[in-house]
Biopython code that builds the backbone (N, CA, C, O; Angstrom):
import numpy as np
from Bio.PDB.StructureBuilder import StructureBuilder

atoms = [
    (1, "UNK", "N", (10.716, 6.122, 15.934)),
    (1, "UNK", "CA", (9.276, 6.306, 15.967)),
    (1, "UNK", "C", (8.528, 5.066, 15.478)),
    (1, "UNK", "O", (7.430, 4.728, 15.919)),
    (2, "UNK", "N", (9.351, 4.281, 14.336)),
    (2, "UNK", "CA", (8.501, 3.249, 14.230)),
    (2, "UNK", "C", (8.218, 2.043, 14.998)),
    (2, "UNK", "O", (7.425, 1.103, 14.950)),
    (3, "UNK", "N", (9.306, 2.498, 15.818)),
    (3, "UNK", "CA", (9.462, 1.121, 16.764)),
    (3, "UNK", "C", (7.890, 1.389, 17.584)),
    (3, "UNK", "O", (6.909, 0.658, 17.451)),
    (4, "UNK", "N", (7.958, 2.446, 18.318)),
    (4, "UNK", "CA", (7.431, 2.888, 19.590)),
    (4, "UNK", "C", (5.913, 2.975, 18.517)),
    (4, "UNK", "O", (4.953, 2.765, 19.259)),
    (5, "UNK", "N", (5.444, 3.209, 17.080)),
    (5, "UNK", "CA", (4.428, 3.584, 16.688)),
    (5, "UNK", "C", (3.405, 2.068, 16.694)),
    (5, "UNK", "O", (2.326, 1.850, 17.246)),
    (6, "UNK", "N", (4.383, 1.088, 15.726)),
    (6, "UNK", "CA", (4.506, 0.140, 15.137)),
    (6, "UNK", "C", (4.597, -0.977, 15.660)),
    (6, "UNK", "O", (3.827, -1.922, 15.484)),
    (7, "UNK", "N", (5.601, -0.942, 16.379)),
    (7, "UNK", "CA", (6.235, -2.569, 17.329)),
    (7, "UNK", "C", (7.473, -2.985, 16.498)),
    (7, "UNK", "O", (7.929, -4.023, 16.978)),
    (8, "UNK", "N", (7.988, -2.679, 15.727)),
    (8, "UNK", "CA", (8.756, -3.151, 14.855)),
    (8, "UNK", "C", (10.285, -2.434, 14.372)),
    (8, "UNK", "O", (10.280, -1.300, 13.895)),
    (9, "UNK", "N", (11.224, -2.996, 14.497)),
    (9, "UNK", "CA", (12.392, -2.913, 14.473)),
    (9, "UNK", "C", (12.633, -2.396, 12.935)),
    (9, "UNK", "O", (11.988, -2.982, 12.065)),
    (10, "UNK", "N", (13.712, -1.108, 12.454)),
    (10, "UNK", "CA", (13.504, -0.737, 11.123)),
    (10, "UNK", "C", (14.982, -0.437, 11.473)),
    (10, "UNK", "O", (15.553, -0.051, 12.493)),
    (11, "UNK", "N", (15.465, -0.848, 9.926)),
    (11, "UNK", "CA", (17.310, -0.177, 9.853)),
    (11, "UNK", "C", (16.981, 0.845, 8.589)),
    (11, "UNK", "O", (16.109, 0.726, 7.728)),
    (12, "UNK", "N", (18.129, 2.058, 8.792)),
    (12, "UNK", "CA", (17.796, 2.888, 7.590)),
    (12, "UNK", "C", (18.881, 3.275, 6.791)),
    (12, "UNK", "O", (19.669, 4.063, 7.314)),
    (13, "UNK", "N", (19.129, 2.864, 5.519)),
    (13, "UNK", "CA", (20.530, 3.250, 4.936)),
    (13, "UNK", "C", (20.354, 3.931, 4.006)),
    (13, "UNK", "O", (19.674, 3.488, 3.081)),
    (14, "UNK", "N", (21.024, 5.511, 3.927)),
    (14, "UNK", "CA", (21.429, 5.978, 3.172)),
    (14, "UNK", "C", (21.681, 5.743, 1.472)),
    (14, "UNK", "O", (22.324, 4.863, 0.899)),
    (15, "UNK", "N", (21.005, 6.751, 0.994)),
    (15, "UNK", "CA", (21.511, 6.418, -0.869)),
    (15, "UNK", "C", (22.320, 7.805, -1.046)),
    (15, "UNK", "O", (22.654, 8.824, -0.442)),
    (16, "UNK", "N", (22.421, 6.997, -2.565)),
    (16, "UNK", "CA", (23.454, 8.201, -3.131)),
    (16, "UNK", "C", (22.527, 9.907, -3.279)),
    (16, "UNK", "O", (21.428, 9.985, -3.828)),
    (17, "UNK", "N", (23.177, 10.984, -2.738)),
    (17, "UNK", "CA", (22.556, 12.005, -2.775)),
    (17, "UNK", "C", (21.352, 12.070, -1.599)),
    (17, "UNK", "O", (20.180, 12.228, -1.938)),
    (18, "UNK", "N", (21.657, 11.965, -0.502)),
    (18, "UNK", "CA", (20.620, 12.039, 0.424)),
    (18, "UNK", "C", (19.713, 11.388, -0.031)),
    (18, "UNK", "O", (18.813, 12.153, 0.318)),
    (19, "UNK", "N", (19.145, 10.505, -0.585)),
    (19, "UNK", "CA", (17.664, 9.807, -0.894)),
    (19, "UNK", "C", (17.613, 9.004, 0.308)),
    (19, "UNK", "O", (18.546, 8.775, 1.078)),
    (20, "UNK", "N", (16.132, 8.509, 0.399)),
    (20, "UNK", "CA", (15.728, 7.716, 1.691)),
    (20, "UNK", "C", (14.510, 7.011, 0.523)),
    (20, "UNK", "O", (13.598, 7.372, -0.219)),
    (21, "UNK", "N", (15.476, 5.364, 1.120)),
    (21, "UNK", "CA", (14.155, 4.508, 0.450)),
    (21, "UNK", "C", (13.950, 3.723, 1.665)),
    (21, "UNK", "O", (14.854, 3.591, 2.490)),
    (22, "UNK", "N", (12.786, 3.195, 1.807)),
    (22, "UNK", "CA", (12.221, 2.533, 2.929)),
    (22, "UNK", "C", (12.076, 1.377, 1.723)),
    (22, "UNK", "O", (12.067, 1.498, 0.498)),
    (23, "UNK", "N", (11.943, -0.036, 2.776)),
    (23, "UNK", "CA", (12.169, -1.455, 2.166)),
    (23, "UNK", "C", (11.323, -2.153, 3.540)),
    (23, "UNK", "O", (11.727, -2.154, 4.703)),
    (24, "UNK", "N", (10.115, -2.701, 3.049)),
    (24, "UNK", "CA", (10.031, -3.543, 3.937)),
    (24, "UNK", "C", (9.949, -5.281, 3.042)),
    (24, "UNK", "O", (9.220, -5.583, 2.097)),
    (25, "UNK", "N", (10.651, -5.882, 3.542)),
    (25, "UNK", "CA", (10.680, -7.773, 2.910)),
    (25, "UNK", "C", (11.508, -7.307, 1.155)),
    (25, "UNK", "O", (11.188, -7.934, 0.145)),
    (26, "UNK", "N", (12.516, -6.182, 1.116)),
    (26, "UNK", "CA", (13.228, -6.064, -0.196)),
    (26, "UNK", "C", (12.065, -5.377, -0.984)),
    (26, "UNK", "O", (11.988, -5.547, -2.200)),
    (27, "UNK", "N", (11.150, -4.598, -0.308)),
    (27, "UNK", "CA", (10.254, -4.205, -1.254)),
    (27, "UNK", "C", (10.108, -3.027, -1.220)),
    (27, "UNK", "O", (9.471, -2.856, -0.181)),
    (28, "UNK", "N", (10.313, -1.858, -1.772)),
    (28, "UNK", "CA", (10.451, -0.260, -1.938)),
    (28, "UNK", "C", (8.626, 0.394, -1.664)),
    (28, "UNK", "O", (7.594, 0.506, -2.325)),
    (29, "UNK", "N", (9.234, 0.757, 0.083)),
    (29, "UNK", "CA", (7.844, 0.739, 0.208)),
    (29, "UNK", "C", (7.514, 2.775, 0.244)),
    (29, "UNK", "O", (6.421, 3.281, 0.496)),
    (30, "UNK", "N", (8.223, 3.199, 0.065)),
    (30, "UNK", "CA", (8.840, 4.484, 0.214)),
    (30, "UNK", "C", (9.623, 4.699, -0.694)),
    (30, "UNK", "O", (10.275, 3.670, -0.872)),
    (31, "UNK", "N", (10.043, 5.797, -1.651)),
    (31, "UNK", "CA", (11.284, 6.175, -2.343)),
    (31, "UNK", "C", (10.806, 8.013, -2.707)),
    (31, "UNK", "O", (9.939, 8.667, -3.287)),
    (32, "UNK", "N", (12.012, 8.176, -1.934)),
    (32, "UNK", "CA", (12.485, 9.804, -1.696)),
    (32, "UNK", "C", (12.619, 10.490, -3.295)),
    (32, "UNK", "O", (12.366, 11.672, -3.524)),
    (33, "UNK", "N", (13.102, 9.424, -4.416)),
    (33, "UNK", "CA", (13.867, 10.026, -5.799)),
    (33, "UNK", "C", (14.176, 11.396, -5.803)),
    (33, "UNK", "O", (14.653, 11.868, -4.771)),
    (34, "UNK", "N", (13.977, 12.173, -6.851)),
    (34, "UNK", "CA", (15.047, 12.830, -6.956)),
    (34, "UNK", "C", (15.000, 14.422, -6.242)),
    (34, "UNK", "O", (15.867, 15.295, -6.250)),
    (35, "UNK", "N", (13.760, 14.417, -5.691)),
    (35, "UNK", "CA", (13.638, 15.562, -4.545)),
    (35, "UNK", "C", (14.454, 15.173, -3.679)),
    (35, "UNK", "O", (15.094, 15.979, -3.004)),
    (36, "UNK", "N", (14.577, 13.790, -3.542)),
    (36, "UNK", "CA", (16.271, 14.393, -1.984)),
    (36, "UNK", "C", (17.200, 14.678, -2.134)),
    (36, "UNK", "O", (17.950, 14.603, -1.161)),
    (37, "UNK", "N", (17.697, 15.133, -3.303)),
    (37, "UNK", "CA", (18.827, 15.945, -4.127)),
    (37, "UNK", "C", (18.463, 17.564, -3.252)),
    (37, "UNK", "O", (19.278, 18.115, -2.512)),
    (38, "UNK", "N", (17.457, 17.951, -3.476)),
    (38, "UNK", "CA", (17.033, 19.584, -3.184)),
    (38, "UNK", "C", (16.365, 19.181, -1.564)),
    (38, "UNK", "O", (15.389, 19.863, -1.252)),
    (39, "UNK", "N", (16.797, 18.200, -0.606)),
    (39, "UNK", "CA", (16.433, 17.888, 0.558)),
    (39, "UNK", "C", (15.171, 17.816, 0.900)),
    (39, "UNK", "O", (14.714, 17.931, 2.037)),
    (40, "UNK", "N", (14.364, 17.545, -0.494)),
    (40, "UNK", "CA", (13.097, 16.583, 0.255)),
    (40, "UNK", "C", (12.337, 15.680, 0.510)),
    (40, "UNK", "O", (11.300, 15.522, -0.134)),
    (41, "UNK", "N", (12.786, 14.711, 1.745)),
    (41, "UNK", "CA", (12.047, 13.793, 2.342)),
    (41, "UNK", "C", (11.059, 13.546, 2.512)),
    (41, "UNK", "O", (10.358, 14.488, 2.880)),
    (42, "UNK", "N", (10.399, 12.221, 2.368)),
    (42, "UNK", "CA", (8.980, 12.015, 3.007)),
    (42, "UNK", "C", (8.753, 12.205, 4.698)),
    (42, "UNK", "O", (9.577, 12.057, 5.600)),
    (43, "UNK", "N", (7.494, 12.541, 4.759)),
    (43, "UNK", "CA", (7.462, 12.830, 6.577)),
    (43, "UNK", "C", (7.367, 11.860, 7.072)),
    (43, "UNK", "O", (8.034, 11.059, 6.417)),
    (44, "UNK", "N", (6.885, 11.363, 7.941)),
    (44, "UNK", "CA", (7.240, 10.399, 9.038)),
    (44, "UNK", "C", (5.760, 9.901, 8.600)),
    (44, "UNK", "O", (5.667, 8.774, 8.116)),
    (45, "UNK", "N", (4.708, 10.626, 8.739)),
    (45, "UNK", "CA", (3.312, 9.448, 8.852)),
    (45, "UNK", "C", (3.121, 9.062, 7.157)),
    (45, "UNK", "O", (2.437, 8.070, 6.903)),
    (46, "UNK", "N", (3.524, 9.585, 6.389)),
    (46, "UNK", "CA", (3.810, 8.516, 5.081)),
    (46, "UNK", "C", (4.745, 7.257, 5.243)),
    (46, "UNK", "O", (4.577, 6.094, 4.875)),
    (47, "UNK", "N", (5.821, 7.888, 5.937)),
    (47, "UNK", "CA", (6.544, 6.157, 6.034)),
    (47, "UNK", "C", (5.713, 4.998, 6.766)),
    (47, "UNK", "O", (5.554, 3.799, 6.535)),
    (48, "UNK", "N", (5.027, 6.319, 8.235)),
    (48, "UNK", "CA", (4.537, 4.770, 8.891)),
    (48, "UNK", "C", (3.383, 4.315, 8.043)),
    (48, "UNK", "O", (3.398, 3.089, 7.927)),
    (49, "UNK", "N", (2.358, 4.914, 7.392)),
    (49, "UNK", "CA", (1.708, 4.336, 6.958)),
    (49, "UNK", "C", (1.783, 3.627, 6.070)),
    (49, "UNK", "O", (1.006, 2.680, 5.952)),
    (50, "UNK", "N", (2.883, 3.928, 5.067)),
    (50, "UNK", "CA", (3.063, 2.547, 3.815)),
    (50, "UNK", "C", (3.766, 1.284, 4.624)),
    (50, "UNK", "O", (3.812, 0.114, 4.245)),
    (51, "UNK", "N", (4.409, 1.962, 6.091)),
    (51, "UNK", "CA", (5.048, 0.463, 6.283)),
    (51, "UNK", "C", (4.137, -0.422, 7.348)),
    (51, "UNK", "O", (4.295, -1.632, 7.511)),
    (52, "UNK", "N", (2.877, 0.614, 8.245)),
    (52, "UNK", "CA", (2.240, -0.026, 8.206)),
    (52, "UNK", "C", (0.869, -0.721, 7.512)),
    (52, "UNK", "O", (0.152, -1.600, 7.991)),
    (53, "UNK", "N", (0.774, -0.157, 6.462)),
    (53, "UNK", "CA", (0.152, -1.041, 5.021)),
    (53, "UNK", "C", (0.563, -2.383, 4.485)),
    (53, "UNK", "O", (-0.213, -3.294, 4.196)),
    (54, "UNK", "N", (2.205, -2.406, 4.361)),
    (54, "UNK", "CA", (2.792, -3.346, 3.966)),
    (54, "UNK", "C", (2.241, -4.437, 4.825)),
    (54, "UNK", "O", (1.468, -5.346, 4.525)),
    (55, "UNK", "N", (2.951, -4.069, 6.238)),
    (55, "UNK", "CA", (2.971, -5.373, 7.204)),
    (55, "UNK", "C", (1.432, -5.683, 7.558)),
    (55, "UNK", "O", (1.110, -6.432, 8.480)),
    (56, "UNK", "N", (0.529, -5.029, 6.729)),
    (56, "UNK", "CA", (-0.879, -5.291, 7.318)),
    (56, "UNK", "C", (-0.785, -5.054, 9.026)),
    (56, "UNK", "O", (-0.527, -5.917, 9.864)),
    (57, "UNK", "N", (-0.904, -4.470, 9.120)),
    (57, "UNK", "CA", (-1.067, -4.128, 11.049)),
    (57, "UNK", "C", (-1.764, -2.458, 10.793)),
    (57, "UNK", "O", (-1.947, -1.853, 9.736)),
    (58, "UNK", "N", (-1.940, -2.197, 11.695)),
    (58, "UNK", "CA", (-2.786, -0.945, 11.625)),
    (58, "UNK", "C", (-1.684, 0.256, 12.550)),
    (58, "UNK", "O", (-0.689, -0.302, 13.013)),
    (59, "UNK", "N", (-1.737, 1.095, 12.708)),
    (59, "UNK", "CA", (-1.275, 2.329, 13.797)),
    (59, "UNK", "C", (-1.223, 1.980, 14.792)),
    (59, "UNK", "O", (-0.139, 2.437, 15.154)),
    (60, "UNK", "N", (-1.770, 1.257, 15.908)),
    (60, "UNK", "CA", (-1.835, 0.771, 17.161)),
    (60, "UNK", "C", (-0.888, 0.043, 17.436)),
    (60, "UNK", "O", (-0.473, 0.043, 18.594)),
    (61, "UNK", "N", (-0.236, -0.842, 16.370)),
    (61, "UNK", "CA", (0.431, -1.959, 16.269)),
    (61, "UNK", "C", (0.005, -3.125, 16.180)),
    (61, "UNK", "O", (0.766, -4.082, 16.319)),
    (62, "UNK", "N", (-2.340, -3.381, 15.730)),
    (62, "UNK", "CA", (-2.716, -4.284, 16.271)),
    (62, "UNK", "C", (-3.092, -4.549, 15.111)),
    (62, "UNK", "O", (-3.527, -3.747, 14.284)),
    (63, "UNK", "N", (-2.871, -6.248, 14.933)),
    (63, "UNK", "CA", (-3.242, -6.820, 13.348)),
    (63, "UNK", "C", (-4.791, -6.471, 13.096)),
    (63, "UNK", "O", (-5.601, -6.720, 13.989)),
    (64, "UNK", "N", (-5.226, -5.866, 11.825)),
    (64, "UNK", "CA", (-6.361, -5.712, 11.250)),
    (64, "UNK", "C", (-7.253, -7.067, 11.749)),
    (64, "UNK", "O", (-8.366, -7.072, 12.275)),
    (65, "UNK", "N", (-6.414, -8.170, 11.414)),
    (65, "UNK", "CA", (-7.636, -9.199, 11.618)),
    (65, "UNK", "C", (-7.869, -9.322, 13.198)),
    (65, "UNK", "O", (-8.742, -10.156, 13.436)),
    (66, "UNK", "N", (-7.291, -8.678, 14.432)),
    (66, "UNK", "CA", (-7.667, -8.941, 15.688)),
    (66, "UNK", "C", (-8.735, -7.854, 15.896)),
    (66, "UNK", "O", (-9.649, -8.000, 16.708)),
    (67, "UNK", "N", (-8.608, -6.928, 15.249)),
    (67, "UNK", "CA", (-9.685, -5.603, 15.390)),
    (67, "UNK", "C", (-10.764, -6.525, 15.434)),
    (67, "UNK", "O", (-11.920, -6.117, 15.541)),
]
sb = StructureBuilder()
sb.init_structure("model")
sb.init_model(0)
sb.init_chain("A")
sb.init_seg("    ")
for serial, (resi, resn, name, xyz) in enumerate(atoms, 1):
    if name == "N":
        sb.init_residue(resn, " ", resi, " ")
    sb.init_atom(name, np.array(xyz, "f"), 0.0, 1.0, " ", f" {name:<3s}", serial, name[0])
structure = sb.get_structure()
């Protein structure tokens, strides 16, 4: 989804105990802690939006500064 949301290529690895941390540039842009023990994940438009926050780009995939 982030590809197709975003434009952007994302790998996702596994932690100990089901956790899901999102990293964009080594930077914890997302972290699941210790609710993904009792299986709960963040949804999908929290990830895209912190990761598209990070990368400065907007939902469209189109840089803020071309808006």
């Amino acid at each position: 989804m982030l590809r197709e949301d975003l434009g952007i290529d994302v790998a996702l690895e596994p932690g100990p105990y089901g956790s899901l941390n999102v990293r964009v540039d080594d930077e914890v842009v997302v972290d699941s802690g210790a609710l993904a023990f009792l299986g709960v994940l963040p949804g999908l438009n929290l990830i895209r939006s912190r990761v598209a926050e990070r990368l400065g780009i907007s939902h469209a995939g189109e840089s803020p500064r071309d808006a």
